[in-house]
C-alpha positions as CSV (number, residue, x, y, z in Angstrom):
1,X,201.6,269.7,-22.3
2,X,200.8,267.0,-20.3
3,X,198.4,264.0,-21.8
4,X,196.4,262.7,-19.2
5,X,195.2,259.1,-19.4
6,X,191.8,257.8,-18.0
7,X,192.2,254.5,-16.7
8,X,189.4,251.9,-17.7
9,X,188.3,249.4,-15.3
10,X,188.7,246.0,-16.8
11,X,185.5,243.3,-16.7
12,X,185.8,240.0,-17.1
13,X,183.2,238.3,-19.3
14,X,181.8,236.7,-16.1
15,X,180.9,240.4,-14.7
16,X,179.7,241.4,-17.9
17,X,177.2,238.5,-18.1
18,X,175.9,239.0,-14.7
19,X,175.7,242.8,-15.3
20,X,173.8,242.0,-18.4
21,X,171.4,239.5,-17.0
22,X,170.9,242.1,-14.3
23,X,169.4,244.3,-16.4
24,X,167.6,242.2,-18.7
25,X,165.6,240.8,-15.3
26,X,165.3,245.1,-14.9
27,X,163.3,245.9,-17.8
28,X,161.7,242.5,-18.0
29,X,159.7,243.5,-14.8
30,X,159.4,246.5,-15.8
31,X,157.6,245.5,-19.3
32,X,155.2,243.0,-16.7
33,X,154.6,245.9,-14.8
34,X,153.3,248.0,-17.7
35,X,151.0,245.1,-18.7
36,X,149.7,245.3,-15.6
37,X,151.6,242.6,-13.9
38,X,149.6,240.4,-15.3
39,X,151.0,236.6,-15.5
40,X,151.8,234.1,-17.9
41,X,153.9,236.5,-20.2
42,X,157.4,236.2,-18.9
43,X,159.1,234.3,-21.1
44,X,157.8,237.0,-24.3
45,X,159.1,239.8,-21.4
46,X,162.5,238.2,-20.6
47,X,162.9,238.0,-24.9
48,X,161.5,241.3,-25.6
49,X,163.8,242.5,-22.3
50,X,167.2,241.0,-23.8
51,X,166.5,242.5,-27.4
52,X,166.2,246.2,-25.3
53,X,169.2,245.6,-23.6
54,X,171.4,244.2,-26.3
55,X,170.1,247.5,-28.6
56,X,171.0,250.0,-25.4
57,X,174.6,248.0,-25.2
58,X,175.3,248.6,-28.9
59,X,174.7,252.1,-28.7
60,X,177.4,252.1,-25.7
């Protein structure tokens, strides 16, 4: 029986960091959207945003 091998594309850190930052800047906006895009709060939403995504990236 033939084993078949799935081929993984490999990242290099610098894609990685850009694919995280990507979505981080994603849910950030989305967090100011669901406070009503109200301003002053990005920096709490960018920090709040990067523990989301770093929790989602674990569970990968």
């Amino acid at each position: 029986m033939a084993t078949r091998v799935l081929a993984r594309k490999r990242t290099t850190n610098s894609e990685t960091s850009e694919e995280f930052r990507a979505e981080v800047a994603k849910v950030a906006y989305e967090l100011f959207q669901k406070r009503g895009e109200s301003h002053g709060s990005d920096f709490d939403d960018w920090l709040r945003a990067e523990q989301i995504v770093r929790q989602r990236w674990q569970l990968r």
